[in-house]
N, C-alpha and C positions, 0 to 999 in steps of 0.2 A: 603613381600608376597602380601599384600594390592596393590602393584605398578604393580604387575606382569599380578594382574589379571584388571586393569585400563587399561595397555596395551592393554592386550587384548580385552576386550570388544571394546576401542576403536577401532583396528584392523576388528572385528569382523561387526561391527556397518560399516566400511567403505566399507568393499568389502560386504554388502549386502543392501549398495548402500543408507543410508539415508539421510537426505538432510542437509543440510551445517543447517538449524536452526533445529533443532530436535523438536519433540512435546515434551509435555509433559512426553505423557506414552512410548519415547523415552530415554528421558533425563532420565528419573525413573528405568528405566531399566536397563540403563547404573552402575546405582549407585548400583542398586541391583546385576546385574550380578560383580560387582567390590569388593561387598563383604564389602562392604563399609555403609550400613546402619545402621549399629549401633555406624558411627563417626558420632561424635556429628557437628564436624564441615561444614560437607557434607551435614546433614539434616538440619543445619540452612541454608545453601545454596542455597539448592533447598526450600525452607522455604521461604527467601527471593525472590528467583524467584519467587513462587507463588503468596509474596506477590505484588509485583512489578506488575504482570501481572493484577493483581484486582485495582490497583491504577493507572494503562493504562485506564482500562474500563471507570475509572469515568472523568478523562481527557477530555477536549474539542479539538476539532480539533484543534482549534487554538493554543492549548497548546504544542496539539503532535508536529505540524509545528515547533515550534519554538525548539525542540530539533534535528528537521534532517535539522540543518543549512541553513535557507533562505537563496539564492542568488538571486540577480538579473540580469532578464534574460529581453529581448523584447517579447514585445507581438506579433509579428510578428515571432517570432522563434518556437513558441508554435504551431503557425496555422498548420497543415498538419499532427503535430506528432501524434502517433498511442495510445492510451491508453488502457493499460492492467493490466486482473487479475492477482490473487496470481499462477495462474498456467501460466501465459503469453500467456495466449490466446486473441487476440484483442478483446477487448469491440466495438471500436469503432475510429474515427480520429476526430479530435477538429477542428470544423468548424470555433469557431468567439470565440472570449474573450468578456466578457460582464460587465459591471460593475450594480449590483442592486441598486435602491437610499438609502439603506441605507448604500450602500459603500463597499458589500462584492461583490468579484469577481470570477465568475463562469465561466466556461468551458464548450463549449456550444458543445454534441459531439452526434449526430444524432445516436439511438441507435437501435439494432433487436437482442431479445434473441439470433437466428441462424444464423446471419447474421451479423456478425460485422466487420468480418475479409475483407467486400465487401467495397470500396471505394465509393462506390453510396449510394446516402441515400435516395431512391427510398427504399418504404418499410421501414422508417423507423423514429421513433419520436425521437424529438430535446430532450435529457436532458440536463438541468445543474446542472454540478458536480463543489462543492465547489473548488475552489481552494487546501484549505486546505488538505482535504482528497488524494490528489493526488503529487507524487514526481518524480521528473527527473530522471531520468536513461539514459546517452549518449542520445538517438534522441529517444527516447520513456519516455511515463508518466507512475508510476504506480500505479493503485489505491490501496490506501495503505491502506484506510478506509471509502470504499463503496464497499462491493462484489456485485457480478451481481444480487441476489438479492434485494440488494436496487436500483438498476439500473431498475430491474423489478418495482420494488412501486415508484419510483420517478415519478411526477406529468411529463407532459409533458409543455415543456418551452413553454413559447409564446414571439413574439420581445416586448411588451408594459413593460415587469418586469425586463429590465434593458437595459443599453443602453453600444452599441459598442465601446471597447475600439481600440482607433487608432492605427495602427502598431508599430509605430517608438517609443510608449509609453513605459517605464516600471513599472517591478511590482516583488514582490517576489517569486520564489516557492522555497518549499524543497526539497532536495537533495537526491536520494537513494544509496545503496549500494547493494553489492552482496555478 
């Protein structure tokens, strides 16, 4: 009986269109509409996800990187491509690759709360975005952890805090999916 109603919720859940990662109070729902919260083995589940997601938090970027499969790509492949939010709206396009001296690599992508999606950076301050926080997708980047908020509080780059990496250079980034 338990499967019937699993079915359906997920059926339910689809043709009212939510998105391939569900939140939370999605994912809960599910398990509740399924009839399903009082198996034990379901609330450790979702138990575990929660736990998971709080043990994301404390995570260093560099940490998260290294679980969505660094590859090596050229720095010249990078220049032009577009970086986006969690809703694929352009943030902005990566101007230059940079290396800081203490040897992290930023992404140098001339930003405007309204204006991102414009090719000109007329209007608009240099930031850099850690490498780290950002993953490939086909010919687009996407910030995977920095929302446009911290795009907003990010200090504005100056050329003296790091220096230009050469095109034909490589370097790691991680890899997204859909």
């Amino acid at each position: 009986m338990k499967r019937i109603y699993l079915i359906f919720a997920f059926l339910a859940a689809t043709v009212l269109g939510f998105s391939t990662v569900p939140s939370r109070a999605a994912a809960a729902a599910i398990i509740v509409a399924a009839g399903s919260a009082g198996d034990g083995q379901v609330t450790q589940q979702l138990a575990d996800n929660n736990d998971s997601n709080d043990d994301d938090e404390k995570r260093t970027p560099e940490q998260k990187m290294q679980d969505r499969f660094p590859q090596p790509v050229r720095v010249g492949d990078l220049l032009g491509l577009p970086v986006l939010d969690y809703n694929d709206s352009t943030i902005g396009y990566v101007h230059e690759v940079v290396r800081s001296p203490q040897g992290k690599i930023f992404l140098i992508v001339p930003y405007s709360a309204h204006f991102g999606w414009a090719r000109t950076e007329w209007g608009k301050r240099p930031v850099a975005v850690p490498i780290e926080v950002v993953a490939i997708l086909a010919r687009q980047l996407d910030a995977l952890d920095m929302s446009r908020d911290d795009f907003d509080k990010a200090p504005t780059w100056k050329p003296s805090q790091g220096q230009r990496i050469p095109s034909d250079e490589k370097t790691l980034i991680a890899l997204a999916r859909r």
